[in-house]
C-alpha positions in Angstrom: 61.0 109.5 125.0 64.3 111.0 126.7 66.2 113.6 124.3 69.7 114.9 125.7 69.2 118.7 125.4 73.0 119.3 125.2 76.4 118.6 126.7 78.6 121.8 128.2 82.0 122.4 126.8 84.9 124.5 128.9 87.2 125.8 126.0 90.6 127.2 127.1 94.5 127.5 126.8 94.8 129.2 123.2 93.3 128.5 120.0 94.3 124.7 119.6 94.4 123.3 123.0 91.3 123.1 124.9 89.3 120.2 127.6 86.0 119.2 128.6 85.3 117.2 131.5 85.9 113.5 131.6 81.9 112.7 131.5 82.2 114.6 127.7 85.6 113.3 126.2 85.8 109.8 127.6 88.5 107.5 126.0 87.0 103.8 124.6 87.3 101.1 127.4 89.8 97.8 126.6 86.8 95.5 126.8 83.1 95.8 125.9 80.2 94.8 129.0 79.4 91.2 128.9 75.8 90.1 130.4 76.0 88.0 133.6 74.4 85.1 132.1 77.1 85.6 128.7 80.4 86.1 129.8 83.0 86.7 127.4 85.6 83.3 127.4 88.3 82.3 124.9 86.1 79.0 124.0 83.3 81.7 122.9 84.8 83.8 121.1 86.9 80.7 119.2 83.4 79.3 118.1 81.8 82.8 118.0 84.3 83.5 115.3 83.5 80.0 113.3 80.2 80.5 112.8 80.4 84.0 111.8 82.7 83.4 109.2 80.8 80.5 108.0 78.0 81.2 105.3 76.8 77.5 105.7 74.4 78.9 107.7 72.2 80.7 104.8 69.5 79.7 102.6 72.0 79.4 99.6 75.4 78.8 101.6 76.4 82.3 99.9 76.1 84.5 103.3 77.4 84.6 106.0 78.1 87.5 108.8 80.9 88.4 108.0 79.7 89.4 104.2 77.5 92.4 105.6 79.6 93.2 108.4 83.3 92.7 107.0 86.2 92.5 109.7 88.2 92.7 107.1 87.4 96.1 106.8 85.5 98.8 108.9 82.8 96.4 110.2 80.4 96.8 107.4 80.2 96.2 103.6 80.7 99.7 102.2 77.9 99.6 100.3 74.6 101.9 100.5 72.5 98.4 101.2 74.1 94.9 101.8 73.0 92.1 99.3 71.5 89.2 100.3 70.2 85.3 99.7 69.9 85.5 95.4 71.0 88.9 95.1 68.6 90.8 97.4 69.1 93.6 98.9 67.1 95.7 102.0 66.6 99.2 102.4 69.1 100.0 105.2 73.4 100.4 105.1 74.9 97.6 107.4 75.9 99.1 110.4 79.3 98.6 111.6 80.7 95.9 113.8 83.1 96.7 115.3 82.7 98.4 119.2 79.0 97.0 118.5 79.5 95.7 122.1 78.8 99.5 123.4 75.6 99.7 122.3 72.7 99.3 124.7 70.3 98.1 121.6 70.9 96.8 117.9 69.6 97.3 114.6 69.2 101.1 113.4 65.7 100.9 115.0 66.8 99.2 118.3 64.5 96.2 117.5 67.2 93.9 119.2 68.1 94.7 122.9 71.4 92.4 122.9 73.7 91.4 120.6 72.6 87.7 121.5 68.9 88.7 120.1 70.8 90.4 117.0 72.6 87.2 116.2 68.9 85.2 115.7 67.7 88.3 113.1 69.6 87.8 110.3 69.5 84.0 110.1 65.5 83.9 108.8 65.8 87.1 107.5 64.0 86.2 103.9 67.0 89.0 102.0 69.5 88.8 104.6 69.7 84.9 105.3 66.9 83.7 103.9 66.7 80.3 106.4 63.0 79.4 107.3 63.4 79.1 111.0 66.5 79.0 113.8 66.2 75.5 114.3 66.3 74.8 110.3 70.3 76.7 110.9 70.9 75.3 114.0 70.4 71.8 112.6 72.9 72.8 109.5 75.4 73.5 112.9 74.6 70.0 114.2 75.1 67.9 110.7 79.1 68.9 110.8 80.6 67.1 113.3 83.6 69.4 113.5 81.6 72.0 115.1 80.4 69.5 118.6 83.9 69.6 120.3 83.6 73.6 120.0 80.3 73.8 121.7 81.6 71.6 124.3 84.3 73.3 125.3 82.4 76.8 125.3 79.2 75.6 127.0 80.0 72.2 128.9 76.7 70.7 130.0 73.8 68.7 128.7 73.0 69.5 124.9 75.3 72.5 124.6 74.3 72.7 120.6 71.3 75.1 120.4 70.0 78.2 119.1 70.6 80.1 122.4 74.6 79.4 122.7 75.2 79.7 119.1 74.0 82.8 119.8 76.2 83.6 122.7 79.1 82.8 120.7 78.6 85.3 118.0 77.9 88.1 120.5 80.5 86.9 122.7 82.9 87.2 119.4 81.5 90.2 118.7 82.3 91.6 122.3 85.8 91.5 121.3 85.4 93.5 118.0 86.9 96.9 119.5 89.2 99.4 118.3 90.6 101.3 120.8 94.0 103.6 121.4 92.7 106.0 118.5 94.6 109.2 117.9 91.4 110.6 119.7 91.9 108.7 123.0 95.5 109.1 123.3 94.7 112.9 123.4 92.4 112.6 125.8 94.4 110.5 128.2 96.7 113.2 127.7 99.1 112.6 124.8 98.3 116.1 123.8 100.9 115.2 120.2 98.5 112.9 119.4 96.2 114.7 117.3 96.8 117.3 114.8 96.1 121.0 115.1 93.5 120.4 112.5 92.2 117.8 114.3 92.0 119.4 118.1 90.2 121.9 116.1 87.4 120.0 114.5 87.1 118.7 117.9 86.0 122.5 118.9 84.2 123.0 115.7 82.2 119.8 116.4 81.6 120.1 120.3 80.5 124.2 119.4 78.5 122.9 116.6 76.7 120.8 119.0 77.6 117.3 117.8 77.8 115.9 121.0 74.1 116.7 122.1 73.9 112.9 119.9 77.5 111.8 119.6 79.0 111.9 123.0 80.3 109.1 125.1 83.4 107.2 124.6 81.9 105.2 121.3 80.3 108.4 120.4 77.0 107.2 119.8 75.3 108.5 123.2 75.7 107.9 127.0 75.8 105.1 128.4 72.2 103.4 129.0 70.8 100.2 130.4 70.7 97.0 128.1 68.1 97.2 125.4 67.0 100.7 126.1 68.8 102.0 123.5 69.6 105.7 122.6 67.6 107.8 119.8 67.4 110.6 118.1 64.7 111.9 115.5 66.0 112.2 112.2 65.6 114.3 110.0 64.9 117.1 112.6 64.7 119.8 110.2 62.6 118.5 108.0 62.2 120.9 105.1 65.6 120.7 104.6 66.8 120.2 100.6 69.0 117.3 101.7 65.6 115.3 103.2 63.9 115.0 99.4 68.0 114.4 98.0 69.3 112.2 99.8 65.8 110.2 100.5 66.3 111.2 104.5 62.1 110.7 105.2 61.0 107.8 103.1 62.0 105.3 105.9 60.2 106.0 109.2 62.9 104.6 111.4 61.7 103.0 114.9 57.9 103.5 114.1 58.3 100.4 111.9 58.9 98.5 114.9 56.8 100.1 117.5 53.8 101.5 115.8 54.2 104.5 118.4 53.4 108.0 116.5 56.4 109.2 118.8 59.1 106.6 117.3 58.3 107.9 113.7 61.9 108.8 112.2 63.8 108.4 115.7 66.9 106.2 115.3 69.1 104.8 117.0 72.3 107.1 117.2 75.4 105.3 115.2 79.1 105.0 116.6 81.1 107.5 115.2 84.2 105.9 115.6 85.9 104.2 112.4 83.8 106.3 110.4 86.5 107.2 107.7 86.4 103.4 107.0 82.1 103.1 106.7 81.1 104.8 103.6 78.4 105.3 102.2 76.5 107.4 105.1 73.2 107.1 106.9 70.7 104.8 107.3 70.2 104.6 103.8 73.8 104.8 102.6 72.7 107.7 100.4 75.3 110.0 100.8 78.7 109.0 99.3 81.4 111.3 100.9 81.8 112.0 104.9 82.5 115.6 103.9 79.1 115.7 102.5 77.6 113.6 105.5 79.0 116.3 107.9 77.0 119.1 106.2 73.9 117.3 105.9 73.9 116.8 109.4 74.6 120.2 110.6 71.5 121.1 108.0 69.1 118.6 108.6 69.5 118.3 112.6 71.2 121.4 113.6 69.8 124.0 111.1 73.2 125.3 110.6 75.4 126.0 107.3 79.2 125.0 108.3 81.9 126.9 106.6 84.0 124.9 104.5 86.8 125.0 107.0 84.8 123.9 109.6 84.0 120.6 107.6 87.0 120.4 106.8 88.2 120.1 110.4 85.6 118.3 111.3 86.9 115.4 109.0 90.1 115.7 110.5 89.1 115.2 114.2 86.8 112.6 112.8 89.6 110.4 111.3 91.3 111.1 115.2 88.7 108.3 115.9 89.9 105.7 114.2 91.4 103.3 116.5 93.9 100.1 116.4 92.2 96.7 114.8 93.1 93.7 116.9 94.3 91.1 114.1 91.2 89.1 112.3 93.1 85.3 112.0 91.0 83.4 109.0 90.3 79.9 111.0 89.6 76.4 109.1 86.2 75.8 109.3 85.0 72.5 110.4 84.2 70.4 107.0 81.7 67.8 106.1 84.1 65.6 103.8 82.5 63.8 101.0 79.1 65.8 101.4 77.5 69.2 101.2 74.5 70.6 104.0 73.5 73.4 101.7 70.0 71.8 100.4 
């Protein structure tokens, strides 16, 4: 499997002010990279938004989407693992949302390749969504009449109402989920006032640290890679760490649940860093409370290095650079089914 071995960073101009090249520090783009046969539309995204907002959908009519993966707030539920159909939970934190659209795969172990495959996952899900099969929720979608003109207008044709474009709605919704114009990517499209002196140098601290041999790219979560290849990195590296047996780091083997392959065991997909201030609890497992504390375990347990508390400390700081501007979230009417209920 491809590692990245490292990126190279030019330092210069004082003790605050430094650049790499524009391969390394790379400002988030406007608009996420739709597939040719799923391109992003206003009539998508309007019924992308619908359904996932609308928790019609589960087992229970208690969950919907938008209840693991919050707009509301950073894309994800801040807990350490979502809840569920009757209270269930899984074993894994809900990644975020938002700038989902720049990842090549989906899921923490890259099981979906597109966020149209991601959409179907949830739904039969037995914790997540608990349905029985697609069809079983796409016939929930087909017993409100409200919802028909919607799919019409986004897919006009024969039978627009089916798994597949449902599922091209959310991802096409989900396309639109980006935050860009962070105090990060103003200072590297050269608004060099944008970002504290703190925060230019936890930029050093975390480039020197080697950060961005994982976290580069402009969503921070690796370069830029074909659909459904996905990026991955083993984790824990340094396995006889203290923080592995703590913060329960090994008991969840990561791709090699999906794969079988002896290689995949503990290799993960490498997370967005951006919004990150908004997404606690960290990891996979949502086992570490604190992002101060998440940027210590990771220089331990993959870099095999002890960061002085000023480093950290900086290292928050140009970590909250990457938060970036939320487009506004409007709450839409869902189509109703007067007089009746669909939730069996």
């Amino acid at each position: 499997m491809t590692r990245l071995t490292g990126l190279f960073l030019s330092v210069f101009i004082g003790v605050y002010s430094f650049s790499v090249s524009a391969a390394e520090w790379q400002a988030l783009p406007d608009a996420a990279p739709a597939p040719a046969d799923n391109p992003t539309t206003p009539e998508k995204v309007e019924l992308g938004r619908l359904l996932y907002l609308d928790p019609r959908f589960s087992s229970t009519g208690t969950v919907s989407c938008n209840s693991c993966h919050n707009v509301m707030l950073g894309g994800e539920d801040n807990r350490a693992v979502s809840m569920g159909v009757h209270g269930q939970t899984g074993g894994r934190s809900a990644p975020t949302v938002w700038n989902s659209g720049f990842s090549s795969s989906q899921f923490w172990d890259g099981r979906a390749a597109t966020l149209e495959d991601q959409a179907k996952g949830p739904v039969t899900n037995p914790i997540e969504m608990g349905m029985n099969e697609l069809e079983e929720a796409m016939n929930r979608v087909r017993d409100i009449p409200g919802y028909r003109p919607y799919f019409e207008r986004a897919f006009p044709g024969k039978d627009p109402m089916t798994v597949d474009n449902a599922a091209r709605a959310v991802a096409a919704y989900e396309r639109t989920l980006i935050t860009p114009d962070s105090a990060y990517d103003r200072y590297v499209k050269g608004d060099k006032q944008a970002m504290s002196e703190e925060q230019v140098r936890g930029m050093k601290s975390f480039a020197d640290a080697g950060c961005t041999a994982c976290h580069s790219g402009p969503a921070f979560n690796g370069p830029t890679m074909a659909p459904g290849t996905g990026f991955f990195m083993k984790f824990p590296t340094f396995a006889d760490s203290d923080d592995v047996k703590k913060y329960q780091l090994a008991d969840d083997t990561g791709r090699f649940t999906v794969t079988g392959e002896e290689a995949d065991k503990f290799m993960w997909k490498v997370p967005t860093l951006r919004n990150i201030t908004l997404t606690a609890p960290y990891f996979h497992n949502g086992a570490v409370g604190t992002l101060d504390e998440a940027v210590r375990v990771m220089a331990r347990v993959q870099l095999n290095k002890d960061l002085s508390d000023e480093q950290v400390t900086d290292i928050v700081a140009f970590l909250s650079a990457l938060t970036g501007e939320f487009p506004e979230q409007p709450m839409p009417r869902l189509p109703a089914t007067p007089g009746r209920s669909i939730i069996k």
